[in-house]
C-alpha positions as CSV (number, residue, x, y, z in Angstrom):
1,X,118.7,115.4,115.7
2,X,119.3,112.8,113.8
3,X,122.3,109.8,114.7
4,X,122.0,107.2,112.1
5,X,124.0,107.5,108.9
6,X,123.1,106.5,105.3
7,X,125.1,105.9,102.2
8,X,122.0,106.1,100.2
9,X,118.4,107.6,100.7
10,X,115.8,107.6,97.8
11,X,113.9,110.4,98.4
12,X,109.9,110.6,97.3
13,X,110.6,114.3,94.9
14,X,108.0,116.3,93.6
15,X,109.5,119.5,93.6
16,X,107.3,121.4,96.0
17,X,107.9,123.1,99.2
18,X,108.5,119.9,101.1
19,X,110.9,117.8,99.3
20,X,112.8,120.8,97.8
21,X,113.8,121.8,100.9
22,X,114.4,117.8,101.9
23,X,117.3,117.4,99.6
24,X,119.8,119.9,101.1
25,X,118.4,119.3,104.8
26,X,119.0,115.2,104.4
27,X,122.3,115.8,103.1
28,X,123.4,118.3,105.9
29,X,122.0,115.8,108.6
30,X,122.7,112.2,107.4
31,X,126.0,113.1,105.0
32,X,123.9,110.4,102.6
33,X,123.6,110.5,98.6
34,X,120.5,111.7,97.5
35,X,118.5,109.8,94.9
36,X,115.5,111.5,93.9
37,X,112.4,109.9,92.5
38,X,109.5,111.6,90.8
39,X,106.3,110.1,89.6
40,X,104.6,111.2,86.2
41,X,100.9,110.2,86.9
42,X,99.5,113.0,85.2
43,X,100.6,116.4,87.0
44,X,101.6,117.7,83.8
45,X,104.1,121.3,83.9
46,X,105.0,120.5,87.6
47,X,107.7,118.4,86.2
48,X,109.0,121.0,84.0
49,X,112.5,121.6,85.1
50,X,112.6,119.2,87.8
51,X,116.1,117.3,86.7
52,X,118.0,120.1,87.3
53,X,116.5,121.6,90.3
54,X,116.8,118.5,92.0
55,X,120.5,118.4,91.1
56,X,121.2,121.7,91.8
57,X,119.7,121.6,95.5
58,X,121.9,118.3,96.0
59,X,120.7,114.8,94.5
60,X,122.9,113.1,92.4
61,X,120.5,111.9,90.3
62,X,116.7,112.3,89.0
63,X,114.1,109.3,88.5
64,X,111.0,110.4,86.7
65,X,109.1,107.5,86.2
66,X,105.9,107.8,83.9
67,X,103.2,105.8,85.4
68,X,99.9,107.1,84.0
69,X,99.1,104.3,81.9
70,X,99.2,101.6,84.5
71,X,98.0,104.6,87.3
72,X,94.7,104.6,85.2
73,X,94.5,101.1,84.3
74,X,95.8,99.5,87.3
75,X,94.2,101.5,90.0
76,X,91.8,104.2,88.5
77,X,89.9,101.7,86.5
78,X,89.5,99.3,89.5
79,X,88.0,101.9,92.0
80,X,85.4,103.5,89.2
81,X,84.4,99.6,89.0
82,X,83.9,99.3,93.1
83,X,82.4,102.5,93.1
84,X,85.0,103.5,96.2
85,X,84.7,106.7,97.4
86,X,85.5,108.2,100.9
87,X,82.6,110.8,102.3
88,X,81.9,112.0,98.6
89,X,85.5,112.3,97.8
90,X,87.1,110.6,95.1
91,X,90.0,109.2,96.5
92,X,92.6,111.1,93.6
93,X,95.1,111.2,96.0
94,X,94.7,108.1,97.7
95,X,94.7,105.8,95.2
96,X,98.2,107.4,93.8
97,X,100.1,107.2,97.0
98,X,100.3,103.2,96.2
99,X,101.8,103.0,93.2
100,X,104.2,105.2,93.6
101,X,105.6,104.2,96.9
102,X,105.5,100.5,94.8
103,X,107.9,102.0,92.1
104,X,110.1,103.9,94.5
105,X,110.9,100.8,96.6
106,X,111.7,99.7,92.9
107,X,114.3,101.9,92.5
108,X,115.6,101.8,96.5
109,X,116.7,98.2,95.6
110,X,118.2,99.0,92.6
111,X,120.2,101.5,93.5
112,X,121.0,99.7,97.2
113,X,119.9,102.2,99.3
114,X,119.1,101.5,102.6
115,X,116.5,104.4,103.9
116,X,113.6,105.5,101.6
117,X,112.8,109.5,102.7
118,X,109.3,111.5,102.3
119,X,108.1,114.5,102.7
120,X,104.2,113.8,103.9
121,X,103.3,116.0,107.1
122,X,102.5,114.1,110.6
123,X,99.2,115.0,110.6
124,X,98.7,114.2,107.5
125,X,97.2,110.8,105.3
126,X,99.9,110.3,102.9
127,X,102.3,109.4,105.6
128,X,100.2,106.2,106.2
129,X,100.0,105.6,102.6
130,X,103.4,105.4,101.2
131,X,104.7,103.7,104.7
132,X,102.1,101.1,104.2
133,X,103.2,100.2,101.2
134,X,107.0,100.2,101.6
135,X,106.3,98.0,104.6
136,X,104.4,95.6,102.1
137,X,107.4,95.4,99.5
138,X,110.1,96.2,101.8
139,X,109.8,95.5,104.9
140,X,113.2,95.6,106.5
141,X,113.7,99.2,104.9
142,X,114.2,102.6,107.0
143,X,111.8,105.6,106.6
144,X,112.6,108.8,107.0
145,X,110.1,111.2,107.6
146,X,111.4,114.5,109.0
147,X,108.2,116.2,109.3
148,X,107.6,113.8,112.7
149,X,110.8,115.6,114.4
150,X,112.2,118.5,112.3
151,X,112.8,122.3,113.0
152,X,110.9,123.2,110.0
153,X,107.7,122.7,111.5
154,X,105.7,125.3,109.5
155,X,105.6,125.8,105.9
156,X,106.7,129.7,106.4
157,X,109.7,128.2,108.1
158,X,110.4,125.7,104.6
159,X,110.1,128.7,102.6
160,X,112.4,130.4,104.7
161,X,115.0,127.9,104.5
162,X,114.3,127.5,100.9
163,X,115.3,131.2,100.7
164,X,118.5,131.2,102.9
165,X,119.8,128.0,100.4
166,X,118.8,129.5,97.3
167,X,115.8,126.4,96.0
168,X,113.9,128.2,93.9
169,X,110.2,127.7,94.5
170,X,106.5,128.5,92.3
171,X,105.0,129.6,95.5
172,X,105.1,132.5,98.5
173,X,104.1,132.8,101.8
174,X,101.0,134.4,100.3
175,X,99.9,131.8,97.9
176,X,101.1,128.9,100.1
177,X,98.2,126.8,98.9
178,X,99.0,123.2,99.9
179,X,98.2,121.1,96.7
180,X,98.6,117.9,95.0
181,X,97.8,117.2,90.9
182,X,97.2,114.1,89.3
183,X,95.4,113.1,86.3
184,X,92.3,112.3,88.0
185,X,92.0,114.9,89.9
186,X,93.8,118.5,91.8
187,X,93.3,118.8,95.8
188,X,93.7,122.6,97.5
189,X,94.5,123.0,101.2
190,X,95.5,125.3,103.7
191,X,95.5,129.5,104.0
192,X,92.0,130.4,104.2
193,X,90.5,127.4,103.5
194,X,91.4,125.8,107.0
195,X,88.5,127.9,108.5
196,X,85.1,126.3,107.2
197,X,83.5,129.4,107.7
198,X,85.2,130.7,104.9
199,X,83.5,130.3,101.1
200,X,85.9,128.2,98.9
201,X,87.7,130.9,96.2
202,X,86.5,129.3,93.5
203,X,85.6,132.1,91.6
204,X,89.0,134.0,92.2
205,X,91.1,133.5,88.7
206,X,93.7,131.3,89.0
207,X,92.0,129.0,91.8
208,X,90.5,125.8,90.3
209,X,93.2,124.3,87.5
210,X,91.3,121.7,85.9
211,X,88.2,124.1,84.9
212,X,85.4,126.9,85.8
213,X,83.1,127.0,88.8
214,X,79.4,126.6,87.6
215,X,78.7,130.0,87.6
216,X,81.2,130.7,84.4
217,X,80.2,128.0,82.7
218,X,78.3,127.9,79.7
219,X,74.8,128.7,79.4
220,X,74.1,125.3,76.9
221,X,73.5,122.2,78.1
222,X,76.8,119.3,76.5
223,X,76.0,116.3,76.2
224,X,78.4,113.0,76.4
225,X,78.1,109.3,75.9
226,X,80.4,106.6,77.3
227,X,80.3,103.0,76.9
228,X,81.4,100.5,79.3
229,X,82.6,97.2,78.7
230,X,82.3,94.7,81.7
231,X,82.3,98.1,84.3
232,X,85.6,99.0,82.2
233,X,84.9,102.1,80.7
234,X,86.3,102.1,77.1
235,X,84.7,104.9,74.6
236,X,83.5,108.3,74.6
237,X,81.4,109.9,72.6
238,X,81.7,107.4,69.9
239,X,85.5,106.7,69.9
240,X,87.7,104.0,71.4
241,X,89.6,105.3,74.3
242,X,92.0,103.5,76.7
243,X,91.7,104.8,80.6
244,X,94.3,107.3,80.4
245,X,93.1,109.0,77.0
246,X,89.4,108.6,78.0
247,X,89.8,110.7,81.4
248,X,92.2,113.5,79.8
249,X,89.0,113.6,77.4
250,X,86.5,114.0,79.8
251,X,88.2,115.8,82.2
252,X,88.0,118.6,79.3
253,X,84.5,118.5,78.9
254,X,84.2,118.2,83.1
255,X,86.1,121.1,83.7
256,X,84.5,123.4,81.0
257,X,81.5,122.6,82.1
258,X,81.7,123.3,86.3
259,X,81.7,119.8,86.8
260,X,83.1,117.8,89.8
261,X,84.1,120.9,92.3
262,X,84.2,119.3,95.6
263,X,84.3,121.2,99.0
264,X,84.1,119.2,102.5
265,X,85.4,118.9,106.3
266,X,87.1,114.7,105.8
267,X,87.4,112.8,109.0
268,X,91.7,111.7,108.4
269,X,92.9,108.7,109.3
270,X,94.9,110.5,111.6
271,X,92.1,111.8,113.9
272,X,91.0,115.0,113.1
273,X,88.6,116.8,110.5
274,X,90.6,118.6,107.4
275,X,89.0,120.9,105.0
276,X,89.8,120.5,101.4
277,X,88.7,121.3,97.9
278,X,88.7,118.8,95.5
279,X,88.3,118.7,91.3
280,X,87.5,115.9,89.8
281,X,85.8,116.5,86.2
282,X,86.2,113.4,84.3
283,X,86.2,111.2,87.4
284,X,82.5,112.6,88.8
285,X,81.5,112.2,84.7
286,X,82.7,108.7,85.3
287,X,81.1,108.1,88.5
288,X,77.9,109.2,87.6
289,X,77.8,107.1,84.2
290,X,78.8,104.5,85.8
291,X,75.9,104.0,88.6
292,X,73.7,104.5,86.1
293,X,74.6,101.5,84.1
294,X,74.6,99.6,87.2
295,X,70.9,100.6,87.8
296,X,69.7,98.5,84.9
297,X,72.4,95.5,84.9
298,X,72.9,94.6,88.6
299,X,70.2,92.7,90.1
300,X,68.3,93.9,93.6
301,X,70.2,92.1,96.2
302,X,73.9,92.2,94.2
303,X,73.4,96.4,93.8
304,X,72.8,96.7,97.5
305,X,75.6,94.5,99.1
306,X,78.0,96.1,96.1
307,X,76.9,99.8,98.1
308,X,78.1,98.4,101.5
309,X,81.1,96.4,99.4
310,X,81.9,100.3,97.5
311,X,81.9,101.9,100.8
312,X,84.7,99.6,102.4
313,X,86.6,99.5,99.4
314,X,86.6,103.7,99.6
315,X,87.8,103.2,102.9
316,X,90.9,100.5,102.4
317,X,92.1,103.1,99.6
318,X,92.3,106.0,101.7
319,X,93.3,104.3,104.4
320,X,96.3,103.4,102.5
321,X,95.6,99.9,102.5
322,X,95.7,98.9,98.8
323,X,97.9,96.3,99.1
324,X,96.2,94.2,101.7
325,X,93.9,91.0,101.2
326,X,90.5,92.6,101.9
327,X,91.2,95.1,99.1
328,X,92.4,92.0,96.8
329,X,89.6,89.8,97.9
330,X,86.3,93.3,97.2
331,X,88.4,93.7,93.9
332,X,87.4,90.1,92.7
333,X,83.9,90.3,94.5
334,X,83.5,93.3,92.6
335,X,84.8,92.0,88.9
336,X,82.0,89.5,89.2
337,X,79.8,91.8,89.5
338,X,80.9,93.8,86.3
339,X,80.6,90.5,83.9
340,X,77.2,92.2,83.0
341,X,77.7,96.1,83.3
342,X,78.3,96.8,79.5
343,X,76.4,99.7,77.5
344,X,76.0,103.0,76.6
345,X,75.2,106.4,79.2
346,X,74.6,109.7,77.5
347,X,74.5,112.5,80.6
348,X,73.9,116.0,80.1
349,X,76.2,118.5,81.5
350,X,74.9,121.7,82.6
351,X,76.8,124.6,85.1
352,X,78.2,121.4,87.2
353,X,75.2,119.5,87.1
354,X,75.0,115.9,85.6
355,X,71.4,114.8,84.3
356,X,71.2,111.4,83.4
357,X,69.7,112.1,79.3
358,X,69.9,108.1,78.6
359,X,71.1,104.6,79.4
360,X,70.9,101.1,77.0
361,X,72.4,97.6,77.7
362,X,72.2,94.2,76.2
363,X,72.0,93.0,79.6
364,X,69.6,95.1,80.9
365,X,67.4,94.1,83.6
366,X,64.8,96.8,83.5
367,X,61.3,95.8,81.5
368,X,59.0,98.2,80.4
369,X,56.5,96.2,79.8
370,X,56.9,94.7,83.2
371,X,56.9,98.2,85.0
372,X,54.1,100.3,82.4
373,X,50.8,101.7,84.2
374,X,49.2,100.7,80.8
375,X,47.5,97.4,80.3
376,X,50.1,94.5,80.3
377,X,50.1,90.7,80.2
378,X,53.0,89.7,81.8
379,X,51.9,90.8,85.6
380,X,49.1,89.7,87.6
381,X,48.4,92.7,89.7
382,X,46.1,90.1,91.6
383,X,49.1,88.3,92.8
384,X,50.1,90.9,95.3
385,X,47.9,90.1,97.8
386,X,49.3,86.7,98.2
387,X,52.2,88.5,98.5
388,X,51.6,91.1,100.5
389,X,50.1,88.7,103.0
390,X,53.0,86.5,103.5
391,X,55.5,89.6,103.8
392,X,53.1,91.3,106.3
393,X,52.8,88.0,108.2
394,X,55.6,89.1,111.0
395,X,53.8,92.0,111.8
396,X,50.4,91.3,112.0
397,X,50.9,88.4,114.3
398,X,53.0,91.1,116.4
399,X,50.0,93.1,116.5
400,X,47.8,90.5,117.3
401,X,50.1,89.5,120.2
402,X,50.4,92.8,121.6
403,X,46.6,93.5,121.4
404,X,45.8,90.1,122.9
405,X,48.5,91.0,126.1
406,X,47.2,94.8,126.0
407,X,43.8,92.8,126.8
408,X,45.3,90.5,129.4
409,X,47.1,93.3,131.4
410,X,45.0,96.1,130.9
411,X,48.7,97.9,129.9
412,X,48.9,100.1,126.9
413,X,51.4,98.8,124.1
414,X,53.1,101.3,122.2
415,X,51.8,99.4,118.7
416,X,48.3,98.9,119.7
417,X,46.3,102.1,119.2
């Protein structure tokens, strides 16, 4: 078990199973202070009570940092702009993992501690995330991260232990759901989701937090506009919002409507697939309105490299590399990009369906009278065969080439019929 001893370890608190039971357990097997740090980026009740649980199970003292504001502006706002996902997920986790680990090293070298503690799972991301970046603003400081070498190696054994010291604790063994809540988006894990051939309960009351499934959603379409300044979403529906406000709003309408459920098999950084569900109302709201004003303001060639670009940023985040200089360097690719993405997106919202309704711009590239069927005077349709000529030069001189040789050898050339 373990030798080293501590004076101080900040311990990453959130109250559930893991750190709850972290507390008592680091104090019995380092004889350290406790210092616990919680993050308020938008998990709402779940820090209800959370002082004096956390002093009660053995911490001297109780961060709780509120960090919404610059979670939304600083990191929300910057990924909706790259258009970073990872295999259809929105990154709600990922992208919270950062900042958080950022403000607890904060607090480490305030208070002198020398070991920063966690409660993320070996086989899980988040481990890779917070280490990542307490290596980038603290790199001589120990982490502890018991889940690597522990006895409590399942969470019916935490729950046990909880139990045998008295931690009080929202969940049982039956509704062990493994979950995480910020205010972009919830996550569920584990029980009988870890089997993919089992349908995700999202129907069973008390499942999905953040709204309905489609099917109890109601039967009238909603409507909602959002305008965007430079990629930087800041109105909805006709009032000034900033990031924080504006995804509470739509999260509201998202939810109500069935919007943004999310069920897939990830590839972890780790190595192995993981089942999870994922809802993200406002987020997939903000998504969606966003591509579509990027349809009509970004330009052929920039839209297509941005897709590659949006890919690789999706990837740094969840990867836990937020902090690094490729993420820095796509983040200023991408606000050049943005100078032009500002305008209005109505979508219609209908049992978790979003159907574009409309989308203006003062920068729009899109010309009707360049695209119309109808008579114009702007195109010359007779231009095309010039062009169509000089594109289809490559391959008619292939075709040529390989008739001529088919000739020659008497062999038969796959593109010679």
């Amino acid at each position: 078990m373990a030798e080293k001893k501590y004076n101080k370890i900040v311990l990453a608190y959130s109250g559930g199973l893991d750190t709850s039971v972290l507390i008592p357990w680091l104090k019995e097997h380092y004889g350290a202070e406790i210092i616990a740090v919680s993050a308020d980026v938008g998990q709402g009740a779940e820090l209800d009570g959370l002082e004096e649980k956390a002093k009660k199970t053995g911490a001297s003292k109780l961060y709780i940092l509120d960090l919404k504001k610059e979670f939304a502006e600083e990191y929300i706002v910057p990924t909706i702009k790259a258009g970073g996902e990872y295999e259809k997920y929105l990154l709600g986790t990922s992208f919270a993992r950062p900042i958080i680990a950022k403000r607890i090293v904060e607090i480490a070298k305030k208070e002198g501690a020398d070991a920063i503690a966690h409660g993320c799972t070996g086989k899980g991301n988040d481990q890779v995330r917070f280490e990542l970046a307490i290596k980038h603003f603290a790199p001589a400081m120990d982490v502890i991260a018991p889940w690597r070498f522990w006895e409590l190696d399942s969470r019916e054994k935490e729950i046990e232990y909880a139990e045998a010291h008295n931690i009080p604790l929202k969940i049982s063994k039956e509704t062990n759901y493994s979950k995480d809540k910020n205010l972009w988006h919830l996550s569920h894990e584990g029980l009988d989701l870890e089997d993919p051939a089992n349908e995700a309960p999202i129907n069973k009351e008390g499942f999905l937090e953040l709204g309905v499934s489609p099917e109890n959603a109601p039967d009238k379409a909603t409507y909602v506009e959002i305008h965007f300044e430079k990629g930087v979403p800041t109105a909805a529906d006709g009032k000034e919002m900033d990031a924080l406000s504006l995804i509470e709003y739509l999260n509201g309408i998202g939810g109500a409507n069935g919007i943004g459920i999310l069920d897939i098999v990830e590839n972890r950084l780790v190595g192995m697939k993981s089942r999870g569900v994922y809802e993200t109302p406002g987020g997939t709201i903000l998504y969606a309105a966003h591509s579509k004003l990027e349809e009509i303001t970004l330009d052929k060639e920039t839209s297509h490299f941005k897709a590659i670009a949006a890919q690789k940023f999706g990837e740094l985040v969840y990867n836990g590399q937020w902090y690094t200089p490729l993420r820095k360097a796509l983040s200023a690719f991408v606000d050049s990009t943005q100078e032009t993405v500002t305008g209005d997106v109505k979508l219609k919202l209908y049992k978790g369906n979003i159907i574009p309704a409309s989308v203006t711009s003062p920068y729009s590239l899109y010309s009707s009278g360049m695209a119309t069927f109808d008579e114009d005077d702007c195109y010359n349709q007779a231009d095309s065969a010039g062009f169509i000529n000089l594109y289809g030069l490559p391959l008619k001189v292939r075709a040529l080439n390989d008739a001529e040789l088919a000739a020659k050898t008497g062999k038969h050339f796959p593109d010679v019929e």
